[in-house]
Z-matrix of the N, CA and C atoms (Angstrom, degrees):
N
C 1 1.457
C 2 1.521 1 112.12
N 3 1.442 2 107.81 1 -2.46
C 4 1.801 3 94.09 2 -158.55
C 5 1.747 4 77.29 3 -97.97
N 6 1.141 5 161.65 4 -11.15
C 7 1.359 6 147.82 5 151.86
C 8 1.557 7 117.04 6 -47.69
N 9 1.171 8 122.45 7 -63.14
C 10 2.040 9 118.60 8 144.56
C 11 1.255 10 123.17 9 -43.87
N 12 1.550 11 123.10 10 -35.95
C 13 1.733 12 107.33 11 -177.03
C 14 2.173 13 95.36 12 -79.02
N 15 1.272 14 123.34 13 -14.02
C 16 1.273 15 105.97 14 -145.32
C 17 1.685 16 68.58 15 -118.90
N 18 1.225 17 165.42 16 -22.48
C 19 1.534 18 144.31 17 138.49
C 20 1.241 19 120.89 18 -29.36
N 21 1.416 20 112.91 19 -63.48
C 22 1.452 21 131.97 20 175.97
C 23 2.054 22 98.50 21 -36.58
N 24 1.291 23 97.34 22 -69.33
C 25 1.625 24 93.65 23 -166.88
C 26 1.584 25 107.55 24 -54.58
N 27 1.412 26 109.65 25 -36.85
C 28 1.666 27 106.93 26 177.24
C 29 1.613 28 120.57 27 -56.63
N 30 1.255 29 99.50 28 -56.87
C 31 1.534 30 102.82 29 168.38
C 32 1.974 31 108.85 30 -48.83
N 33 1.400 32 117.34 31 -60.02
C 34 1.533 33 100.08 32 -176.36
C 35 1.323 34 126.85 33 -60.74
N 36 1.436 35 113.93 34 -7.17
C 37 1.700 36 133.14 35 162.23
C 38 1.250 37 101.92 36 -57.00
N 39 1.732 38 116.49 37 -70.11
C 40 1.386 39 134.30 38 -172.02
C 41 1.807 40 116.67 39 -44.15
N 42 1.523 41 90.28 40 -58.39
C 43 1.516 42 97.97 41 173.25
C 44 1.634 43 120.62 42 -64.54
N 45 1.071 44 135.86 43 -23.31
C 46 1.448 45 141.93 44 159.59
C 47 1.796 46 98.12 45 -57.09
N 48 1.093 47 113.71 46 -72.71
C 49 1.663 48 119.59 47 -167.08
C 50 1.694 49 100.33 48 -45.09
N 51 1.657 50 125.46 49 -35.70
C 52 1.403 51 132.19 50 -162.72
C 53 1.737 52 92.46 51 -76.41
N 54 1.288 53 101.45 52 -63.60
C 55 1.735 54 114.51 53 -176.74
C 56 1.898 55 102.43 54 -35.94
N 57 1.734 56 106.17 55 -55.31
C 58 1.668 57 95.77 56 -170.74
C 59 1.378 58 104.96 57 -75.32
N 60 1.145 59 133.04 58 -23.70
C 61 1.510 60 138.70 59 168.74
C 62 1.695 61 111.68 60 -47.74
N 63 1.463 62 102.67 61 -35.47
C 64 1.117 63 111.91 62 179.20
C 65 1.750 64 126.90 63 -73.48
N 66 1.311 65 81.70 64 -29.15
C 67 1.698 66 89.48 65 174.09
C 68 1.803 67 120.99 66 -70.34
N 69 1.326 68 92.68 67 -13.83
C 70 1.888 69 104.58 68 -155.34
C 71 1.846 70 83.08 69 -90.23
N 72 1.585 71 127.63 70 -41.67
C 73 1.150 72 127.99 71 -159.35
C 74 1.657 73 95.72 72 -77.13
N 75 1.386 74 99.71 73 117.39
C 76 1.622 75 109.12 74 171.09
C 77 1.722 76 109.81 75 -69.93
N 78 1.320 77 104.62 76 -53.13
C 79 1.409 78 113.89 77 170.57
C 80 1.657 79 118.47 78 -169.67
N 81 1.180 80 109.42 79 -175.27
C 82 2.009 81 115.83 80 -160.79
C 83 1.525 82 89.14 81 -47.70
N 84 1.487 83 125.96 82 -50.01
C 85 1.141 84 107.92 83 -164.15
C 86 1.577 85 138.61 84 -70.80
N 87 1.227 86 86.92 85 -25.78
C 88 1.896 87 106.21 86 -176.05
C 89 1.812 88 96.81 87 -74.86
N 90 1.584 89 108.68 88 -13.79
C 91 1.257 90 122.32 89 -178.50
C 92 1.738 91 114.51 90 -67.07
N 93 1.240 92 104.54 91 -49.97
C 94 1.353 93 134.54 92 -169.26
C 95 1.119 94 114.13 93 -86.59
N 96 2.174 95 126.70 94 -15.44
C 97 0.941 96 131.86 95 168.72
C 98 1.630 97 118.06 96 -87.79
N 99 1.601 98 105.92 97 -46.27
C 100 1.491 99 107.38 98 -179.81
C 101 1.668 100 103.24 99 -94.93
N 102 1.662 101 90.48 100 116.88
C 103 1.420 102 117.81 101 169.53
C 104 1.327 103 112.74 102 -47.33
N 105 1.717 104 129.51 103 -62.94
C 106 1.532 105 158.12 104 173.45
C 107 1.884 106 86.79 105 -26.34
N 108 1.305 107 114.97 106 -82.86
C 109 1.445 108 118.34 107 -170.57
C 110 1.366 109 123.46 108 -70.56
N 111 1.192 110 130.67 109 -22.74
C 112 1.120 111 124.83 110 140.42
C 113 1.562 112 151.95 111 -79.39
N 114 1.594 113 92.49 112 0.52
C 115 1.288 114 86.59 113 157.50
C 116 1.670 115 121.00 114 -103.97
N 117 1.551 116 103.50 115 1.18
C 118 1.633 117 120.92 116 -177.69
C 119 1.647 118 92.54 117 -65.08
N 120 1.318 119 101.67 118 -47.63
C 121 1.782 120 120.80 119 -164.66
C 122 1.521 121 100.02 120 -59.62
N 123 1.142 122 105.75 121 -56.58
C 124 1.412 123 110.53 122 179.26
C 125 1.205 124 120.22 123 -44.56
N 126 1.525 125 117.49 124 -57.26
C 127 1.818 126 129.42 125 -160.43
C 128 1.579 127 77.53 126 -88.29
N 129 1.089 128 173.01 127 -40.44
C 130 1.531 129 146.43 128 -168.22
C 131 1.574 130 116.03 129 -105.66
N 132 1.159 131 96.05 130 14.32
C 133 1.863 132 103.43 131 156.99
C 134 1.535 133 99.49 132 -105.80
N 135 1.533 134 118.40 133 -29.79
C 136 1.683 135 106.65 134 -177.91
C 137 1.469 136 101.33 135 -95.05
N 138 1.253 137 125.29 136 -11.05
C 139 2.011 138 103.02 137 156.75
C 140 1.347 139 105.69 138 -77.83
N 141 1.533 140 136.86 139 -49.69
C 142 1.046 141 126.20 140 166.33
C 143 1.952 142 118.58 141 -4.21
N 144 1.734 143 88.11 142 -86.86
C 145 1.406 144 105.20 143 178.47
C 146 1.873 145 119.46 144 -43.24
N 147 1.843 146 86.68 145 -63.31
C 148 1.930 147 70.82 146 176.64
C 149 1.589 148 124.53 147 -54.64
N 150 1.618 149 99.46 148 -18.86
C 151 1.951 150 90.13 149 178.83
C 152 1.860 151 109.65 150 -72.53
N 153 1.470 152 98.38 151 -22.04
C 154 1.792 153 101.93 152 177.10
C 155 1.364 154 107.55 153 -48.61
N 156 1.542 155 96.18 154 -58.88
C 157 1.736 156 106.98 155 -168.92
C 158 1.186 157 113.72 156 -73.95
N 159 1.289 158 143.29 157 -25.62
C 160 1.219 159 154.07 158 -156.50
C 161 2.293 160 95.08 159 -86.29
N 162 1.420 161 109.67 160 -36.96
C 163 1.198 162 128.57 161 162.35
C 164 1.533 163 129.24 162 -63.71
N 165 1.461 164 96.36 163 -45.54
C 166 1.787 165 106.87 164 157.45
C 167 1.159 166 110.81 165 -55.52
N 168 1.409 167 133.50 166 -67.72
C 169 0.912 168 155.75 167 -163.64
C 170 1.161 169 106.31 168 -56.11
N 171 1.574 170 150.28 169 -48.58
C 172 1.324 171 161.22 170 172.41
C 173 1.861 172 96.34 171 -66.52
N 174 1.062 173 128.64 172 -58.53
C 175 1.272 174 143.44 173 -173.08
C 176 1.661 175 97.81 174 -51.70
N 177 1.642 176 124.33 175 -43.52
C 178 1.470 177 120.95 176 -176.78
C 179 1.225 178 109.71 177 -78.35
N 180 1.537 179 115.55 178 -33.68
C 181 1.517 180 119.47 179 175.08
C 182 1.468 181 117.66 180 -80.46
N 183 1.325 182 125.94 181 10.94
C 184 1.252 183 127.37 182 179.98
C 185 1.771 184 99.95 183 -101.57
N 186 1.564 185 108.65 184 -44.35
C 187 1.502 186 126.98 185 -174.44
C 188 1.722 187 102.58 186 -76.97
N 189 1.780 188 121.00 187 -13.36
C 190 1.029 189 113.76 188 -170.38
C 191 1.235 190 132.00 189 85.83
N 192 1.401 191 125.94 190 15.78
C 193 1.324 192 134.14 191 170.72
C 194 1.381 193 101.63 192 -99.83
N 195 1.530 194 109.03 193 160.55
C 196 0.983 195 133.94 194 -170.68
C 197 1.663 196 116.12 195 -105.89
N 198 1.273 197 119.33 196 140.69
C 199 1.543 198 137.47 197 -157.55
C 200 1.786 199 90.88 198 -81.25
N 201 1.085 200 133.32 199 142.59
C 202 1.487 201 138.25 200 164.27
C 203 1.546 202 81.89 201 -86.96
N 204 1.843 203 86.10 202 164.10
C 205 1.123 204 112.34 203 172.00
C 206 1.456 205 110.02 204 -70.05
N 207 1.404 206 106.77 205 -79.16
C 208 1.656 207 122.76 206 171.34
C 209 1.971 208 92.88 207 -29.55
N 210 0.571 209 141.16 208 -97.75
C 211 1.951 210 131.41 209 -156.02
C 212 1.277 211 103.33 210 -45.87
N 213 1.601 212 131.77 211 -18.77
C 214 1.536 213 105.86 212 168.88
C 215 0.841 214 111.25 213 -97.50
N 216 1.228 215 130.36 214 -9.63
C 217 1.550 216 132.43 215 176.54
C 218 1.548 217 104.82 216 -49.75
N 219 1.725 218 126.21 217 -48.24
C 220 0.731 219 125.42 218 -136.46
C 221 1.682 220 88.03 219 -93.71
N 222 1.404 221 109.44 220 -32.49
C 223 2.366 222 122.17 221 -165.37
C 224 1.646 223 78.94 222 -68.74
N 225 1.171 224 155.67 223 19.16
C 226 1.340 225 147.45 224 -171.97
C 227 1.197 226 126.53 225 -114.31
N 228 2.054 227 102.37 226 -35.80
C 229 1.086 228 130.16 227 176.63
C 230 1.636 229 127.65 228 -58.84
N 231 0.866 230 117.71 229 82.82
C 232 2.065 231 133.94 230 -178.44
C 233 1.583 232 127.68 231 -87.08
N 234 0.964 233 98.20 232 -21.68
C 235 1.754 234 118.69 233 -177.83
C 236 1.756 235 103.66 234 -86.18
N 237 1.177 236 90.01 235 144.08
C 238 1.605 237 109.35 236 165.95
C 239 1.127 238 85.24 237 -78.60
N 240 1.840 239 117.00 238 163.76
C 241 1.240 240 121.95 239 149.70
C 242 2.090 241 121.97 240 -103.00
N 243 1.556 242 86.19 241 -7.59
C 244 1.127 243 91.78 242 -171.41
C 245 1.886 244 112.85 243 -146.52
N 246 0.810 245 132.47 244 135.99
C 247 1.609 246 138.02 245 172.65
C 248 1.223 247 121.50 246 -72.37
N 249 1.109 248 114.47 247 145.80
C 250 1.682 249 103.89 248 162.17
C 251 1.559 250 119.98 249 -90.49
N 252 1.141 251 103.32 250 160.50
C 253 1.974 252 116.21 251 -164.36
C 254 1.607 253 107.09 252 -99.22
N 255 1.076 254 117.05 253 108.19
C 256 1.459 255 130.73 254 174.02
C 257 1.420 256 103.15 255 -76.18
């Protein structure tokens, strides 16, 4: 359980950092203009998520199911694939 109790706290880290992120975004567009905050937004909605799955994932191996290939392929994935253009 201490892999779910110690996700859980990461994510309520994550979600605090999203919430003050939230205050700075005037709206979608100022979103879509500053690179700096949207890509902050970006990388702490995708730790968010991998701590979701990373929780599923502990939760199937506790019940005894088994991880597909294809779904870890994806809890693995860390890389941008692409940059943004200044």
């Amino acid at each position: 359980m201490t892999v779910i109790k110690d996700r859980l706290a990461l994510i309520k880290i994550y979600l605090k950092v999203l919430h003050e992120l939230r205050k700075k975004v005037k709206d979608i567009d100022y979103l879509t203009k500053d690179f700096i905050i949207r890509g902050a937004v970006e990388r702490y909605l995708h730790l968010t998520i991998e701590a979701l799955i990373d929780i599923g994932f502990r939760i199937c191996s506790l019940i005894g199911l088994e991880k597909t290939r294809e779904i870890s392929r994806y809890s693995s994935y860390t890389s941008f694939k692409s940059s943004p253009k200044f």
